[in-house]
C-alpha positions as CSV (number, residue, x, y, z in Angstrom):
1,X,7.7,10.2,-16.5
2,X,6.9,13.5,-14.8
3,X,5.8,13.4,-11.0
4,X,2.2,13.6,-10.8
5,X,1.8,11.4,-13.9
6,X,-1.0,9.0,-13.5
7,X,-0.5,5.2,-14.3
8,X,-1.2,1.5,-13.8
9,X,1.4,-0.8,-13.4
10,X,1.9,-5.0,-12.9
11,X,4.5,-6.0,-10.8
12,X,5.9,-8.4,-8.6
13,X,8.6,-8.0,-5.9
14,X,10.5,-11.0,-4.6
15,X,13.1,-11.0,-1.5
16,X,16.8,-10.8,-3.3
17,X,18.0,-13.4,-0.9
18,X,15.5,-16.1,-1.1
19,X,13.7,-15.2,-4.3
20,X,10.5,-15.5,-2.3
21,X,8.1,-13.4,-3.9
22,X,6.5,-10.8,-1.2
23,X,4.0,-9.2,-3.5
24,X,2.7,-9.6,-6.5
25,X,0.0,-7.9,-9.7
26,X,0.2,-10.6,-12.1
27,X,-2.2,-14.0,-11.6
28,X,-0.3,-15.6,-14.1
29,X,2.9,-15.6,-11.9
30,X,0.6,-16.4,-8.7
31,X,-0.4,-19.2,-10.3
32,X,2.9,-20.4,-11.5
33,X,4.6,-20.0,-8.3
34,X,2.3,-21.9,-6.0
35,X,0.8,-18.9,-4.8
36,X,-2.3,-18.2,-6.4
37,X,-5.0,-17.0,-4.0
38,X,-8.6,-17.2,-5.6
39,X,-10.0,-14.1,-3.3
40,X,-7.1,-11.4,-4.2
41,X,-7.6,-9.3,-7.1
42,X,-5.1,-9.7,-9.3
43,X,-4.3,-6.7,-11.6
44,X,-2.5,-3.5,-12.5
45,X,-2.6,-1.2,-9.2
46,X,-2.9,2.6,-9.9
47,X,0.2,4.7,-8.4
48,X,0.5,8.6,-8.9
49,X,4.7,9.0,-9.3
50,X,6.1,11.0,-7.0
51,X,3.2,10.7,-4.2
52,X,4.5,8.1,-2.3
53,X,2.6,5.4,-3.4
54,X,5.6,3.4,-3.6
55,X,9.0,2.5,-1.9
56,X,11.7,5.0,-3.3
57,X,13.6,2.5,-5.4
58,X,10.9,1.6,-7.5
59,X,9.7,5.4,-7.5
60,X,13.2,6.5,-8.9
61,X,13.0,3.9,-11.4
62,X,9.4,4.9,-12.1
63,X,10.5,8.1,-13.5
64,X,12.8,7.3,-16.2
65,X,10.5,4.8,-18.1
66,X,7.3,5.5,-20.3
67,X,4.3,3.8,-21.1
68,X,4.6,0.3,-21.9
69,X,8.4,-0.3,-20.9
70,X,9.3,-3.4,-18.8
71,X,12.1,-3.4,-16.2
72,X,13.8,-5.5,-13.7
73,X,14.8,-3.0,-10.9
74,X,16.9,-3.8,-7.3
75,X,15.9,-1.8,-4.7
76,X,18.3,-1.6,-1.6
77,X,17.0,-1.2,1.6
78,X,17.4,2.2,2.0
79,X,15.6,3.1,-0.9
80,X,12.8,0.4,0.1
81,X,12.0,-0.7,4.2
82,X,15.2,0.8,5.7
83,X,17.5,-1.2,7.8
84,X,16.8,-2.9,10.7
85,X,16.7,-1.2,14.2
86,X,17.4,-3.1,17.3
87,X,15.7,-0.4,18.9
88,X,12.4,-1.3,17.3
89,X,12.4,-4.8,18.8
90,X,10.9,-4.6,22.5
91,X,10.5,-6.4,25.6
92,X,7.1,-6.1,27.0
93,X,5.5,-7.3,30.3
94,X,3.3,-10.3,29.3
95,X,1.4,-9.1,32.3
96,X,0.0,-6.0,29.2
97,X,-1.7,-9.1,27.1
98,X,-3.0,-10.7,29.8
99,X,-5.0,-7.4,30.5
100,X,-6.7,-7.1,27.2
101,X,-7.0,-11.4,27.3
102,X,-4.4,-11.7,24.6
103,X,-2.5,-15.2,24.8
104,X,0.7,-13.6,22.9
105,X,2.7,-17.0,20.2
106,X,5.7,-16.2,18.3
107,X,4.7,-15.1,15.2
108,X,1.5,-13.6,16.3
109,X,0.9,-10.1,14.7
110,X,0.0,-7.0,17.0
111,X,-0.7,-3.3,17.1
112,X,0.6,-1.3,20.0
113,X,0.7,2.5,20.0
114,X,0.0,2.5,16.7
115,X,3.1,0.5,15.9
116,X,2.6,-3.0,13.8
117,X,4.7,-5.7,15.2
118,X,5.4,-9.1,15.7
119,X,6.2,-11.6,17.8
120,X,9.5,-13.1,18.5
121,X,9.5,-15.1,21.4
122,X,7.4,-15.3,24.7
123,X,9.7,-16.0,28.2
124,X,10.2,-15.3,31.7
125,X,6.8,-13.4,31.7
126,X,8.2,-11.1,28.9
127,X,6.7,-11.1,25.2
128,X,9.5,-9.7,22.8
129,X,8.4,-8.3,20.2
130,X,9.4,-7.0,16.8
131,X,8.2,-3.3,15.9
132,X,10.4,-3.3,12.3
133,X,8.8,-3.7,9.0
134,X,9.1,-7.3,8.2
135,X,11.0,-5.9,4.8
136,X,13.1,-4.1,6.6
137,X,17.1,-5.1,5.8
138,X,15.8,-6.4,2.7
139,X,17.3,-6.1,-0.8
140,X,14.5,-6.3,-2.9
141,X,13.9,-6.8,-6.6
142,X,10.8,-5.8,-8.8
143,X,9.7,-6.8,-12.2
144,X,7.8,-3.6,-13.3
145,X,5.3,-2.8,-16.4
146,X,3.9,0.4,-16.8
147,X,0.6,-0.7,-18.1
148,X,-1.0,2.7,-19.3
149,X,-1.3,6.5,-18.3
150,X,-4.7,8.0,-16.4
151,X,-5.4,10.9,-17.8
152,X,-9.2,12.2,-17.3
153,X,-9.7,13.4,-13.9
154,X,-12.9,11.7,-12.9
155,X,-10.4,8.5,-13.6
156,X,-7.9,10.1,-11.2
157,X,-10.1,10.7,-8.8
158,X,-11.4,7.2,-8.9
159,X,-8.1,5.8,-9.0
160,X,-6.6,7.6,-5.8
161,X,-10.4,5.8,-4.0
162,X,-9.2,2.4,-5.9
163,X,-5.8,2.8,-4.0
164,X,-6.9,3.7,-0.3
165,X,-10.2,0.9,-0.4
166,X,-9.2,-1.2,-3.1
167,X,-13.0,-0.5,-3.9
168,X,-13.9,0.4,-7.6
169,X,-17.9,0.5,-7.0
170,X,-17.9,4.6,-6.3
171,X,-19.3,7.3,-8.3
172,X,-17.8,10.7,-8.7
173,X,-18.9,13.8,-10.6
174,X,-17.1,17.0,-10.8
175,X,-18.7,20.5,-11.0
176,X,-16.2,23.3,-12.3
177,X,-13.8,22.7,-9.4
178,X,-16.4,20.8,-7.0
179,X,-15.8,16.6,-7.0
180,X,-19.2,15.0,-5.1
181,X,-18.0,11.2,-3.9
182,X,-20.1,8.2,-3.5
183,X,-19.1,5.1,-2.2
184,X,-20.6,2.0,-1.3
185,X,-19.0,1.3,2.4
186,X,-18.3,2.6,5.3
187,X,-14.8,4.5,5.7
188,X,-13.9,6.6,8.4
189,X,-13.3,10.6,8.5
190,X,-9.5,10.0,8.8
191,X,-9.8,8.0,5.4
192,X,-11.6,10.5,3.6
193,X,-9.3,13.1,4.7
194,X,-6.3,11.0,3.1
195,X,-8.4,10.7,-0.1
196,X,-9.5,14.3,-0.2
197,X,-5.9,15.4,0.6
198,X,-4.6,13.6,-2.0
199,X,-7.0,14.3,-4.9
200,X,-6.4,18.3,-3.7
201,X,-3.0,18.1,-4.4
202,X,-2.6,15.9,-7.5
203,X,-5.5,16.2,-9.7
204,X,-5.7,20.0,-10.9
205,X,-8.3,22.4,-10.8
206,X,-10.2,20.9,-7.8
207,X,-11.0,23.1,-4.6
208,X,-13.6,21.4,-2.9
209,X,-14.5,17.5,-2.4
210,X,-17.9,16.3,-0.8
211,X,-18.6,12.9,0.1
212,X,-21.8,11.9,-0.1
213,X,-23.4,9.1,2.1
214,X,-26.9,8.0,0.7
215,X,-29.9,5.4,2.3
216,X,-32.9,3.9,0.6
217,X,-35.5,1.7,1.5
């Protein structure tokens, strides 16, 4: 498949050194693994190749199948969450939780400077904690299906929303090279800016997007 090429695809990626899966499309193998969780929306997730919207490995692989083929691909971690970096794992004053009236546990997940981490361990008035993807070092392998091809751009444009929000309840209309946008929560400017940038550069012909908030009584 060309880059740019809109499509849909089912996976699910499991951990090549415990089989444990990580993530997952397909209900049916939710279900059959133990894993099945009534609230999560399980089906084919829309991906534009060659934006990104998956770890390299799978995005090489991506690119030399066609609609409908199946494949089993292993992704080293180079082409996936890159090794792991003993620089990203930190020692931090527990002193720094105690001032936002955080009681820090190993395994609790935080944000700090923008960073997602975790914790290891919590000692001697020091929190350590872990600032590398929790893939990361990981040979992974994905079962892949490329479900079917997007090809009008009002379903583009919908399916770059679908992607960022996981939200399909938005309307969008396009005027010569003008798309209008309405969606039914509240996302931030930096969000629509990511969705705006993105629909600019892959979906053709469009110059100019609006989003449009609207209130009734």
């Amino acid at each position: 498949m060309k880059e740019g090429t809109f499509v849909r695809i089912d996976y699910v990626g499991r951990i090549v050194e415990s089989g444990n899966i990580f993530d997952l499309t397909r209900e049916d193998v939710a279900k059959k693994e133990g894993i099945f969780n009534p609230s999560f929306g399980y089906e084919p997730v829309p991906i534009i190749v060659g934006a990104n919207f998956v770890v390299r490995g799978l995005e090489k692989a991506l690119k030399q199948m066609k609609i409908g083929d199946k494949k089993k691909v292993k992704v080293e971690p180079n082409d996936a969450f890159g090794e792991r970096n003993s620089k990203l794992i930190k020692l931090i004053p527990l002193s720094e939780f105690n001032k936002q009236s955080m009681a820090p546990f190993p395994g609790m997940p935080i944000t700090l400077n923008n960073l997602n981490g975790r914790v290891l361990s919590v000692s001697g008035g020091r929190v350590k904690v872990d600032f590398n993807h929790p893939l990361a070092g990981k040979t992974l392998e994905y079962e892949i299906e490329i479900k079917e091809k997007i090809t009008k751009s009002t379903d583009k444009i919908k399916a770059i929303i679908e992607f960022f929000l996981k939200n399909k309840n938005v309307e969008v209309s396009i005027d010569k090279d003008t798309v209008e946008i309405k969606i039914k929560m509240d996302i931030t400017r930096r969000i629509k800016k990511t969705i705006a940038d993105t629909v600019l550069k892959w979906v053709k012909n469009i110059k100019l997007i609006r989003f449009i908030d609207e209130f009734a009584q």
